[in-house]
N, CA, C and O of each residue as an XYZ file, in Angstrom:
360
protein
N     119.177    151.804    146.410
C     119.940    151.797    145.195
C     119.147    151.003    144.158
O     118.768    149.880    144.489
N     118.829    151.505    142.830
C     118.335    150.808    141.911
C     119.038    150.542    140.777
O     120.149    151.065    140.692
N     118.618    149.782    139.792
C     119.559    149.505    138.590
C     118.688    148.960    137.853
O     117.732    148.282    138.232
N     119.061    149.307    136.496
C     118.131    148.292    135.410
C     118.938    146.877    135.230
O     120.055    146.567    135.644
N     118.006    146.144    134.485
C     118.005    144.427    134.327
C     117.457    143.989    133.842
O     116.338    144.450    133.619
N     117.980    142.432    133.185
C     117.142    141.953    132.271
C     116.938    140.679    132.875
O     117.873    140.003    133.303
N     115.228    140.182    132.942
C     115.116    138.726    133.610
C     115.662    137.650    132.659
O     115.227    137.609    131.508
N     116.717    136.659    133.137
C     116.696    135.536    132.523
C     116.477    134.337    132.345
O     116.760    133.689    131.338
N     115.811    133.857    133.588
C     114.893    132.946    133.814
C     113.862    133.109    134.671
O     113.836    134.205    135.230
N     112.645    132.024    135.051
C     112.025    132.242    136.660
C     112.290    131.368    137.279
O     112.263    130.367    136.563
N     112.555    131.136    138.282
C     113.185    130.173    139.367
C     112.028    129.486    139.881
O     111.761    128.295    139.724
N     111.282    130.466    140.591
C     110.094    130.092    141.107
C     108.668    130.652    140.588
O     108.524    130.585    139.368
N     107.629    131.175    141.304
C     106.430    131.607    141.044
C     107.072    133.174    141.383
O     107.137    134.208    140.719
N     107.409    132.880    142.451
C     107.994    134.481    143.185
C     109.426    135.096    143.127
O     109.750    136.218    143.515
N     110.365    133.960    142.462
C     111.509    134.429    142.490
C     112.343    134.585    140.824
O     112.130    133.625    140.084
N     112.883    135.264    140.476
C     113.602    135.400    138.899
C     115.108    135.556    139.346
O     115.534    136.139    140.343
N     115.644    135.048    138.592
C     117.289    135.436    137.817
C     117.318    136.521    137.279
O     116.697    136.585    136.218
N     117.868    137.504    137.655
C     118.414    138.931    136.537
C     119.384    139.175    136.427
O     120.002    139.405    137.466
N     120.087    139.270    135.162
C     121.303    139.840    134.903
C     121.481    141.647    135.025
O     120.505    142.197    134.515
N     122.604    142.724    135.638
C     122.839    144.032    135.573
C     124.093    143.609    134.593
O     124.900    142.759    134.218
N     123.588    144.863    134.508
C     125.451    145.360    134.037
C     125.959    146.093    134.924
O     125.383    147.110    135.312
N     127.335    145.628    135.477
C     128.059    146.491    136.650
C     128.747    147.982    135.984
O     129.443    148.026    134.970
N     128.383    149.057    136.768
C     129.355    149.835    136.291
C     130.760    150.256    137.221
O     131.047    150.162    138.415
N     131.297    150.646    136.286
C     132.966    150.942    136.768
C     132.905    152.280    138.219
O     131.956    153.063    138.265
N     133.515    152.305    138.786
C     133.801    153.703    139.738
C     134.490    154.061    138.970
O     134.455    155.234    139.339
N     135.392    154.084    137.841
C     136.148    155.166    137.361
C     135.111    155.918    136.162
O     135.739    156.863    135.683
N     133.762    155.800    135.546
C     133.055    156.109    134.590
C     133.551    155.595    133.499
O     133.962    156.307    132.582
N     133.571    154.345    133.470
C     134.105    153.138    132.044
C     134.991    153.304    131.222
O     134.977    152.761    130.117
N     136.441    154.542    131.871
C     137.312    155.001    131.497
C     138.581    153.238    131.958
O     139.430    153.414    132.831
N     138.500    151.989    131.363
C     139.282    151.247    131.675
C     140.527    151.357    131.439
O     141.188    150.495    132.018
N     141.204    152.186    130.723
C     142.414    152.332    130.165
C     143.076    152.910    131.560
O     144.299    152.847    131.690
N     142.499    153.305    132.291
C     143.199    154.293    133.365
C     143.254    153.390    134.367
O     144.385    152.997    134.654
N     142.119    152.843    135.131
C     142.308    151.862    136.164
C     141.639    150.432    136.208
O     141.033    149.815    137.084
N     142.033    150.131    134.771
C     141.887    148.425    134.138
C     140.840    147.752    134.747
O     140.802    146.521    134.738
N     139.986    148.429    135.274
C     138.934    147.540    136.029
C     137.699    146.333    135.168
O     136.814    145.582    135.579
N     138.349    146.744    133.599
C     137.342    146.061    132.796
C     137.960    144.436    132.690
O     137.644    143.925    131.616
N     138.746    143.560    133.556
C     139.407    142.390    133.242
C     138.403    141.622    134.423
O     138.431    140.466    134.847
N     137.690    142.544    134.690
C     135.982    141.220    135.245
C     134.810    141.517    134.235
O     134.621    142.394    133.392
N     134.188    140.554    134.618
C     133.002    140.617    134.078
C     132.088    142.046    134.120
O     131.951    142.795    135.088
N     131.718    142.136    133.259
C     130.583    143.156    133.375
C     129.417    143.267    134.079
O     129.087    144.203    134.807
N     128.524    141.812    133.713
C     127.437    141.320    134.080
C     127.395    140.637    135.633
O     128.421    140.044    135.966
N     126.495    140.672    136.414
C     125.775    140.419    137.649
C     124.473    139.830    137.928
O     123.338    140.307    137.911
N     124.917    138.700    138.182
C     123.756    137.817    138.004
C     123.524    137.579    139.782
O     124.228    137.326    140.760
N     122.154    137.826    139.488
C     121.197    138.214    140.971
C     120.098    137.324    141.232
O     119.765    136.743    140.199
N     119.415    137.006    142.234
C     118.379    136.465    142.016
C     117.215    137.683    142.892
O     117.491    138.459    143.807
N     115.954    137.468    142.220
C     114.965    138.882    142.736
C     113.897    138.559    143.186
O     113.987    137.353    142.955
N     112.779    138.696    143.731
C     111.543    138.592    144.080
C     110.980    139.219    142.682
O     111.342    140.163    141.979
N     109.931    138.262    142.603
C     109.196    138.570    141.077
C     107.714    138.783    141.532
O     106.761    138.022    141.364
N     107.756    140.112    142.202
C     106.588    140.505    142.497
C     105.158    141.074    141.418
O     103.982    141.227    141.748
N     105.849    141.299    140.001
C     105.510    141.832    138.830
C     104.886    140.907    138.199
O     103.818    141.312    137.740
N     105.235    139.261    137.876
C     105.423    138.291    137.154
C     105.733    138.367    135.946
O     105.173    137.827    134.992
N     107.036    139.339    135.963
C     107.735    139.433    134.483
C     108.476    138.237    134.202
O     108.935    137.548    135.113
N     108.603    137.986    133.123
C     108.633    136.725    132.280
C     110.249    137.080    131.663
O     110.638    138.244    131.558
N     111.051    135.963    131.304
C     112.722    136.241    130.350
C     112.372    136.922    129.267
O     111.503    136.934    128.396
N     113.806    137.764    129.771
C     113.426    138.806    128.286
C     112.801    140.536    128.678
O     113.037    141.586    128.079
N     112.078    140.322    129.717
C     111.591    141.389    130.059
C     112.527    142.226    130.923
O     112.901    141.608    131.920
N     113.115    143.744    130.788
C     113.704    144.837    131.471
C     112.830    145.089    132.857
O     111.638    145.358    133.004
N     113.389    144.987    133.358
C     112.880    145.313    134.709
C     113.258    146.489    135.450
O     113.455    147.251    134.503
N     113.646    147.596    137.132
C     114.323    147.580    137.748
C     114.479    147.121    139.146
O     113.500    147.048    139.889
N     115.587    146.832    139.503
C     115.998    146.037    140.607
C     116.610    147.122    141.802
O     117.306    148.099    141.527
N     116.256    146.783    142.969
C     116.168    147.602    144.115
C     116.738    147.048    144.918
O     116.524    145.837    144.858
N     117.782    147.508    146.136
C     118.061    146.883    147.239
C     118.931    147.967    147.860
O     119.681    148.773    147.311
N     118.587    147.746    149.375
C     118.589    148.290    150.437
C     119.817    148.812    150.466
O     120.785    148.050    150.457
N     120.025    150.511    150.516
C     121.522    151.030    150.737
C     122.540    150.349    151.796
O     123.621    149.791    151.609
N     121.573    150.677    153.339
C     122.318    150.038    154.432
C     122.606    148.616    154.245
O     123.604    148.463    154.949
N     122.418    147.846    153.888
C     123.066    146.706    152.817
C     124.507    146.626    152.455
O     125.349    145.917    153.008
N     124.642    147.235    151.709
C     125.316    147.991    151.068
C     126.819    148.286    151.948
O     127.984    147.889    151.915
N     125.845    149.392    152.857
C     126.898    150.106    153.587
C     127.675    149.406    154.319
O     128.902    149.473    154.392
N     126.559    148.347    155.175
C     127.267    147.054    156.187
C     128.021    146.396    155.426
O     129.170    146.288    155.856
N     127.725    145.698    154.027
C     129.067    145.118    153.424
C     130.425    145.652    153.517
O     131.435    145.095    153.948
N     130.255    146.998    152.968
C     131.313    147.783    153.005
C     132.530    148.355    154.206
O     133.707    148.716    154.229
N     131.151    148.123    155.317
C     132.153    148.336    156.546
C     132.310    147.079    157.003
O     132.994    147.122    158.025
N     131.892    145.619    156.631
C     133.212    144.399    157.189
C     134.155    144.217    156.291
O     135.042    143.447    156.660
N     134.275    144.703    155.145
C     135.256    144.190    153.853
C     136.524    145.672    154.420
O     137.731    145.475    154.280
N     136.081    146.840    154.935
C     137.279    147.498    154.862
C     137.303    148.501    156.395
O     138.197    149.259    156.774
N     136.428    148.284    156.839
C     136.436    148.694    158.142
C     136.557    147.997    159.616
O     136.682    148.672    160.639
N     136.496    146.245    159.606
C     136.269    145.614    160.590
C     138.371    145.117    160.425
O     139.135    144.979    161.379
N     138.744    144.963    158.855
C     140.065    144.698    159.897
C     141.236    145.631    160.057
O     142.407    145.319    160.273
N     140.686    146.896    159.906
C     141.158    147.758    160.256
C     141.095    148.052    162.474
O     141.812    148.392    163.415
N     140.023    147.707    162.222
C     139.592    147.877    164.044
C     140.335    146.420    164.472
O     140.775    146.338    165.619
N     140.460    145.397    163.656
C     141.309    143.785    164.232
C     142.454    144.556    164.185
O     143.002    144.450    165.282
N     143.062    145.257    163.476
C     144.477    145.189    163.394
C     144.646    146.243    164.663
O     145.641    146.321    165.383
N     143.764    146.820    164.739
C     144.598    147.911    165.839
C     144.556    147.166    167.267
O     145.443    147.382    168.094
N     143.134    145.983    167.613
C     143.159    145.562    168.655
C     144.023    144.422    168.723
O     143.977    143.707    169.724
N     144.794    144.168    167.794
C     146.213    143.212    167.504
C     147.430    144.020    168.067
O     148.326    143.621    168.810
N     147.200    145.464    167.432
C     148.339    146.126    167.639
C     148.665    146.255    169.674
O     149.607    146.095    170.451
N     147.095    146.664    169.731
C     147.217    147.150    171.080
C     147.495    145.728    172.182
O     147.997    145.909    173.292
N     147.205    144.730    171.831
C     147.385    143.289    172.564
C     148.806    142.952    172.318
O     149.331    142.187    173.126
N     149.223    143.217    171.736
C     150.910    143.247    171.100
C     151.595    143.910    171.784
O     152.752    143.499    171.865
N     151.311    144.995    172.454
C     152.132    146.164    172.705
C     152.544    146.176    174.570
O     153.237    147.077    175.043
């Protein structure tokens, strides 16, 4: 998954601060499912393999399966607790 960004500081020799802009799952239609009452912006920290400097657009990369594993402990792991609750219950 990639995204554009803007560096806003350097941390280290090798590492930068970048701000994204998050986008909506509804296509920035907020009126429909109000998702605009967070922040927009996403502040990351990156490997500054480039040695781009603040100020400079970059893009920023990171690993789908990442991603995916977040996604399956936030909505898939207590779904599998609750059933092995259910079944210890029963």
């Amino acid at each position: 998954m990639t995204q554009d960004a803007i560096v806003t500081r350097i941390i280290n020799n090798d590492m930068a601060e970048v701000v994204a802009t998050r986008t909506t799952a509804c296509g920035s239609n907020c009126g429909n499912c109000e998702s605009c009452i967070f922040d927009d912006k996403v502040k990351a920290e990156a490997r500054n393999l480039i040695n781009a400097q603040p100020g400079d657009r970059v893009v920023i990369a990171s690993k789908s399966s990442r991603v995916f594993s977040a996604a399956m402990l936030v909505y898939v792991m207590p779904l599998i607790l609750f059933l092995v609750g259910y079944v210890i219950a029963y």
